[in-house]
C-alpha positions in Angstrom: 48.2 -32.0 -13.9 49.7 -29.8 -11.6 48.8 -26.5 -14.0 45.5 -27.7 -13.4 45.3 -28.0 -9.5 46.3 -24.5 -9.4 44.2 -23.4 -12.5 41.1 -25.3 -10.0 42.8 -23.7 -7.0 42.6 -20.0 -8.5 38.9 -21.2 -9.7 37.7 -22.1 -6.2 39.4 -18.5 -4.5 37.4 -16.4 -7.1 34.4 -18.6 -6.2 34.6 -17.9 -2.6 35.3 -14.3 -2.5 32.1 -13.7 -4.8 30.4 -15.5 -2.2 31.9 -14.0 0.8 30.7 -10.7 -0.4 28.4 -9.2 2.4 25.4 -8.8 1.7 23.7 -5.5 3.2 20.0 -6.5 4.5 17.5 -4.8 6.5 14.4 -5.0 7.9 10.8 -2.6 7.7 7.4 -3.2 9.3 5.3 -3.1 5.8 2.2 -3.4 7.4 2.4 0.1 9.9 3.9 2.1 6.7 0.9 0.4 5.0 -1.4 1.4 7.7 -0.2 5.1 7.9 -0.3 6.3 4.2 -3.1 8.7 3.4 -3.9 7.0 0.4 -4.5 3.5 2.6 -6.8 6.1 5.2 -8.8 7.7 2.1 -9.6 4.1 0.6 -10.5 2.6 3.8 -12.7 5.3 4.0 -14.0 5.3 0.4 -14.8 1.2 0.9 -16.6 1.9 3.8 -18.9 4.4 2.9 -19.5 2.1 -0.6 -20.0 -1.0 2.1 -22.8 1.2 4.5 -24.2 1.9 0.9 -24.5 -1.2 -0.5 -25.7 -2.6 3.4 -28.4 -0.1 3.4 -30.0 -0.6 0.3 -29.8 -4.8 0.9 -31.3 -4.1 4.4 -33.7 -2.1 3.0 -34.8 -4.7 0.2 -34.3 -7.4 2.9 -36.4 -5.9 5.4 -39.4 -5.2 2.3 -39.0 -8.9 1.4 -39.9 -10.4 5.2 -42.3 -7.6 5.0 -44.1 -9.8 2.3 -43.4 -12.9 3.9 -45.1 -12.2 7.1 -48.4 -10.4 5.1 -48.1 -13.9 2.9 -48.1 -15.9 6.2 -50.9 -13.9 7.5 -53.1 -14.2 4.2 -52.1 -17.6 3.5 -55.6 -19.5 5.2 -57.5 -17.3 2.4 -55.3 -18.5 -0.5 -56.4 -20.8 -2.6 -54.0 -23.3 -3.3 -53.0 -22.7 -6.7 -52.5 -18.7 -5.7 -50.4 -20.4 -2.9 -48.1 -22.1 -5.0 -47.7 -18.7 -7.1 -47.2 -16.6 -4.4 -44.8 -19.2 -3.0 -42.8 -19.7 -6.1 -42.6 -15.3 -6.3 -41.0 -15.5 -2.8 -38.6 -17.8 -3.6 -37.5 -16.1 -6.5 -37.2 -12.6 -4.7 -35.3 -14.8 -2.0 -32.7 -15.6 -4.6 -32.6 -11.9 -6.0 -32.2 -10.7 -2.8 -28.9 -13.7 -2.1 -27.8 -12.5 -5.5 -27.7 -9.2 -4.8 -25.6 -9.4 -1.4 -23.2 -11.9 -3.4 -22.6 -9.0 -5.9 -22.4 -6.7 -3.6 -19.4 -8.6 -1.9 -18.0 -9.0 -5.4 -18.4 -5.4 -6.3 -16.3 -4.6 -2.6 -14.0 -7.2 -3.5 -13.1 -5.4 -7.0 -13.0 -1.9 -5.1 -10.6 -3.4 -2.5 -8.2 -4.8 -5.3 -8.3 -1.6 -7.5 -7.7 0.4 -5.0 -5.0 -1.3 -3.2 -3.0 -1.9 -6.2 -1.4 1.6 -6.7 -0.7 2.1 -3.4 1.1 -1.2 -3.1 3.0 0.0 -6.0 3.5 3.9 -4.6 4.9 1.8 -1.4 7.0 -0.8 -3.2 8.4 2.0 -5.0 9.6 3.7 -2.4 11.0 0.5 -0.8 12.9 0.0 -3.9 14.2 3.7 -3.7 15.7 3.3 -0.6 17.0 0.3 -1.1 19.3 1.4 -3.7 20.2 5.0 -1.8 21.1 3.1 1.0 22.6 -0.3 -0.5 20.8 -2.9 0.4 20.5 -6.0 -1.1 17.5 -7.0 0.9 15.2 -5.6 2.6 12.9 -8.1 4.4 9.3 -7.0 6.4 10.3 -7.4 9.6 6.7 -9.2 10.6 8.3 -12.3 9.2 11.3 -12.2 11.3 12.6 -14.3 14.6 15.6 -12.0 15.7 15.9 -8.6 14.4 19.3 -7.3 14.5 20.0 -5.6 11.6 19.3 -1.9 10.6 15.6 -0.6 10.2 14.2 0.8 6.7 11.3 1.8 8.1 12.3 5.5 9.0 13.7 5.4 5.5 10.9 4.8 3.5 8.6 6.9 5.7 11.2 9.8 5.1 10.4 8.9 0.7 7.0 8.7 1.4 6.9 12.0 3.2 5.7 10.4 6.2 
């Protein structure tokens, strides 16, 4: 019994000086070396143009479908009714091209945004990762995320790998 107690004994100091090992963490602002890469400038530039694009050519298909409407309005006393009813049902339909169209458009951004964005995540998270294991840490956290900040900074860091 007594081999045991100090067999558990020897168990339990092992145990607690695995977990008394320090751990080295620190902290980075993700977002601003998000915000300052030159591949996050050039596709915010690239979606934009793409979005003005896309906006123009809805506004101008928009702006040729009330066109219609309002000469339909304004001819619509010397309709008959059946020629009414067509012309009615046309508009409608050209109504949900046109809704189609925006909601592909949004789609179509959406997919831009998402390609684009991956590899520069990945470029970023790289570089995080890098650091990371020059410098030792075991953790490094975004510091958006934090309450009290009192550990070192990887910011500067991974700027520095990201030629920054």
């Amino acid at each position: 019994m007594k081999k045991l107690s100090v067999l558990f004994a020897a168990i339990m100091m092992f145990t607690a000086v695995g977990v008394a090992k320090a751990q080295k963490v620190a902290s980075m602002d993700y977002e601003a070396v998000l915000a300052i890469m030159p591949d996050t400038k050039k596709m915010t530039t690239d979606l934009d143009t793409f979005s003005k694009t896309k906006g123009d050519e809805l506004n101008k298909q928009a702006e040729a479908f009330q066109k219609e409407v309002q000469q339909y309005q304004a001819d619509a006393a010397k309709l008959t009714e059946a020629q009414r009813q067509a012309k009615e049902t046309d508009l409608q339909k050209k109504q949900q091209n046109l809704q189609q169209l925006q909601a592909t458009a949004q789609n179509d951004l959406a997919q831009r945004r998402d390609n684009a964005v991956k590899p520069i995540i990945e470029k970023l998270n790289k570089a995080v990762e890098k650091v990371a294991k020059a410098s030792g840490y075991d953790f490094i956290i975004d510091s958006s995320a934090l309450i009290y900040k009192g550990g070192p900074d990887a910011t500067p860091a991974v700027k520095k790998e990201l030629g920054l």
